[in-house]
C-alpha positions in Angstrom: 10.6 21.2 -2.9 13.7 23.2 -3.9 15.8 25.2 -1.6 17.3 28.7 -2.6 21.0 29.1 -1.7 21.1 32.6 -0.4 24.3 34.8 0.3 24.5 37.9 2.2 25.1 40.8 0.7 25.5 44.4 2.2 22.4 46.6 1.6 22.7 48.8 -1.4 23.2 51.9 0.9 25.7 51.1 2.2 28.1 49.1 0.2 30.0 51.1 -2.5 29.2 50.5 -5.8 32.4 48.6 -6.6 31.5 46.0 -4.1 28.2 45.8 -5.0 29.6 45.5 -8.9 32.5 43.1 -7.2 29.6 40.8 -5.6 27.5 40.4 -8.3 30.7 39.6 -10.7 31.0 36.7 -7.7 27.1 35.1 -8.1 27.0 35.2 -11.7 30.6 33.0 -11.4 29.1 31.1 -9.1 25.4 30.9 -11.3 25.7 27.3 -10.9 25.0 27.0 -6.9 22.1 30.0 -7.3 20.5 28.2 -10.1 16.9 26.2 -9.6 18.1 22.2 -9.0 16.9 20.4 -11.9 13.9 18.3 -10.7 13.8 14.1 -11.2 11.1 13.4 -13.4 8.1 11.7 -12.2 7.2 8.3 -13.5 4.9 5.5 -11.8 6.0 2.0 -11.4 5.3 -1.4 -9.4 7.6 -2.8 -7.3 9.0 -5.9 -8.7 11.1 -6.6 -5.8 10.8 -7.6 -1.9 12.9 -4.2 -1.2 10.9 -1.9 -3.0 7.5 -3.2 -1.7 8.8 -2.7 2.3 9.9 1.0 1.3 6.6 1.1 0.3 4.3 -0.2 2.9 6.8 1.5 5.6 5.8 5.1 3.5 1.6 3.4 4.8 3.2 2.8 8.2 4.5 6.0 9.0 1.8 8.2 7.4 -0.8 5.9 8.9 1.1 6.1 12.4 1.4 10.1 11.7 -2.5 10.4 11.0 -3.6 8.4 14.0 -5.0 5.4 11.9 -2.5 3.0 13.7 -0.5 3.0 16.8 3.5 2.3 16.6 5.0 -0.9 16.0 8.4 -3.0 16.2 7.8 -4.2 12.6 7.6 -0.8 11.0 5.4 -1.4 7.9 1.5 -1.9 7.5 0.4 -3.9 4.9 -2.2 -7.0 4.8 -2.2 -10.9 4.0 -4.1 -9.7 0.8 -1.3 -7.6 0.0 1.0 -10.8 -0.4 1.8 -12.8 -4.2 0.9 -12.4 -7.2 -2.6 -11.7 -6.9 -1.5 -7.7 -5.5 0.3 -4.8 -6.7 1.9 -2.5 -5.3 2.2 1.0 -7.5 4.8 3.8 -6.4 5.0 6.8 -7.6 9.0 8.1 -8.0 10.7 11.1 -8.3 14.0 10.1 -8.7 14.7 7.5 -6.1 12.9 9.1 -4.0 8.9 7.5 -3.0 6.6 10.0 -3.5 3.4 8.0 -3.2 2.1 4.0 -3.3 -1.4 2.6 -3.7 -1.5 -1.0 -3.1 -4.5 -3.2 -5.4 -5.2 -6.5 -4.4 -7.6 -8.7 -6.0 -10.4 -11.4 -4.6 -8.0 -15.0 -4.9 -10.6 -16.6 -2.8 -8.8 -15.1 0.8 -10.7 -12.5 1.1 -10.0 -8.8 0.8 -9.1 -6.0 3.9 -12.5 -5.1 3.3 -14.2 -8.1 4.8 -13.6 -7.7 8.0 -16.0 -4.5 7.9 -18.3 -5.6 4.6 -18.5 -8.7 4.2 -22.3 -9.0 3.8 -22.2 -6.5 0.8 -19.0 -8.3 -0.8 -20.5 -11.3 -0.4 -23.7 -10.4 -2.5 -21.3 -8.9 -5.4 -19.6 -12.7 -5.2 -22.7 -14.2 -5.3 -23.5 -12.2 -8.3 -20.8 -13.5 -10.0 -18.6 -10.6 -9.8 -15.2 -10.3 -9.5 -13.4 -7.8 -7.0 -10.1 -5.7 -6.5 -9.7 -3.7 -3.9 -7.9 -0.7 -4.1 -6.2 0.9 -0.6 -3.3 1.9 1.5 -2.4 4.8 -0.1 -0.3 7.3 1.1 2.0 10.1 0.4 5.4 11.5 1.3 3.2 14.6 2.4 4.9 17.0 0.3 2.8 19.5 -1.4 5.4 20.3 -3.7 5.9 16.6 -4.9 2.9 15.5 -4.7 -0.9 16.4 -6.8 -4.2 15.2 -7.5 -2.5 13.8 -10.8 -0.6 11.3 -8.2 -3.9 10.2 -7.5 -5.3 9.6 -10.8 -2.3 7.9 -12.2 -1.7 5.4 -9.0 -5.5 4.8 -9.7 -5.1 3.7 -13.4 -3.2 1.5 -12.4 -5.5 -0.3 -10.0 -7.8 -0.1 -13.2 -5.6 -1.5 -15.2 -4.6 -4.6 -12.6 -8.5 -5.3 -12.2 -9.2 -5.3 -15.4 -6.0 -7.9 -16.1 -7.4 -10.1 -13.6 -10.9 -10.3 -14.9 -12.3 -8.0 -12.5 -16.1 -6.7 -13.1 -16.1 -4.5 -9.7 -13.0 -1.6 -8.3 -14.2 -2.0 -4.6 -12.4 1.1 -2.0 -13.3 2.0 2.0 -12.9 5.8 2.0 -13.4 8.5 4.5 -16.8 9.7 4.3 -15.6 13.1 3.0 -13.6 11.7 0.5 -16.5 10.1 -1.3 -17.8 12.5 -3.4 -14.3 12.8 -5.0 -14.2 9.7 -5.5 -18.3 10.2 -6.8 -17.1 12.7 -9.2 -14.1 11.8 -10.7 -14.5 7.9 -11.6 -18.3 6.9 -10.9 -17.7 5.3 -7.2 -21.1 4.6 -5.9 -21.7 4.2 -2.3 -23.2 0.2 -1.6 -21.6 0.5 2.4 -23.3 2.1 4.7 -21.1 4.3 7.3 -19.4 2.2 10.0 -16.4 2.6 11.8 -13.2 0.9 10.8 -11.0 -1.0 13.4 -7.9 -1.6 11.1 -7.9 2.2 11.0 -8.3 3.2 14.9 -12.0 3.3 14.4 -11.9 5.9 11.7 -14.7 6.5 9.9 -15.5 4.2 6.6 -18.1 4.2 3.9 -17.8 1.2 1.3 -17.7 2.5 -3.0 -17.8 0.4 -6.0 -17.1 1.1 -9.4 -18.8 -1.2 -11.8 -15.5 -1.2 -14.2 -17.2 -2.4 -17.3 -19.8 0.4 -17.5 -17.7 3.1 -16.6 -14.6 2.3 -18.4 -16.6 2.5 -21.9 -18.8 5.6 -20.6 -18.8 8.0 -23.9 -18.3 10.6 -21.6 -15.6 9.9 -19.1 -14.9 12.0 -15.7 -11.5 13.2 -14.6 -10.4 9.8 -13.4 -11.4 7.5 -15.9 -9.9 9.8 -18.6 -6.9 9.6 -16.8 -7.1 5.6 -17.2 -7.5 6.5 -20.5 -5.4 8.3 -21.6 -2.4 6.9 -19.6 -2.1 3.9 -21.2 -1.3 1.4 -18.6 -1.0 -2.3 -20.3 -0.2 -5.8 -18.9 3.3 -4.8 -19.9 4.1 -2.5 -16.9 3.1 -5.1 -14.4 5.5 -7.5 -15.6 8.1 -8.1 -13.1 
């Protein structure tokens, strides 16, 4: 993520030692243009303006054009009709003013959810159940290893905890990649109630439908990596207000 300024210097055989002494006198003067950039802390927040939802959903537009999920467009941002009001939020992950990562939650206002269009059988016996759905989804990254982490990924999902769980919701409901289940299986208690199908919205990719029954695992004595994350992160009502 940083970049080193570099100098040349003459190799040690052959310079003479004054100019070596003379051109190390010159970096420690200049220490200040060879030292490490101070890095902008990282701190998660939702957009609470039109602006800062469109930088958003353009990062899902161009990763998800990048990845082959969805071909180009004039609009140049990917989001969903689920994704608009009050009933959604959309979580980015800053450094700085730079986006690092976003993770949009949107929960069941009697519209539907993304989901739907590929299980709407299996949502439809939750609802008839009497449960009540978010969906968590378009997430993406800046793709920079250096910026980004599987702590990204924990936080942007405590807050799609929290958001559900402000809402009511009884069921965290997410279409993964079929490899990314058991990740999801491991650290939060996603169980698989989709079987595999292949999602249009995404070019066809691959999809398998997870749920997390939030109730039950958010009061699990013993918590996996996720959920303690939730935890121990502390998101409140407070940091949705806008």
């Amino acid at each position: 993520m940083t970049a080193m300024l570099t100098r040349e210097f003459s190799s040690p055989q052959t310079a003479s030692p004054a100019l070596r002494l003379s051109r190390f006198a010159e970096v420690e003067t200049d220490a200040g243009l060879y030292a490490e950039p101070e890095v902008a802390a990282s701190r998660f927040v939702v957009a609470d303006n039109i602006q800062d939802v469109l930088t958003a959903w353009r990062l899902v537009y161009n990763v998800y054009v990048r990845s082959g999920f969805i071909a180009p467009h004039h609009f140049g941002y990917h989001a969903s009709s689920a994704a608009v009001g009050e009933q959604a939020a959309v979580v980015r992950h800053m450094q700085g003013q730079r986006l690092i990562a976003t993770l949009t939650t949107m929960r069941d206002a009697g519209h539907g959810l993304p989901l739907d269009e590929l299980y709407r059988t299996e949502l439809d016996d939750l609802r008839d159940q009497g449960r009540v759905l978010t969906e968590a989804g378009m997430l993406a990254d800046c793709g920079d290893p250096d910026a980004t982490s599987m702590e990204s990924i924990f936080s942007l999902m405590s807050y799609a905890l929290a958001f559900s769980f402000m809402g009511t919701g009884t069921d965290l409901v997410i279409g993964v990649h079929p490899r990314h289940g058991r990740f999801y299986q491991r650290a939060y208690g996603f169980d698989q109630i989709g079987e595999l199908r292949s999602y249009a919205a995404v070019n066809n990719r691959p999809c398998v439908l997870m749920r997390l029954k939030i109730e039950t695992a958010t009061t699990r004595r013993f918590m996996p990596r996720g959920l303690a994350a939730w935890r121990d992160q502390g998101v409140t009502a407070s940091d949705f207000a806008g």
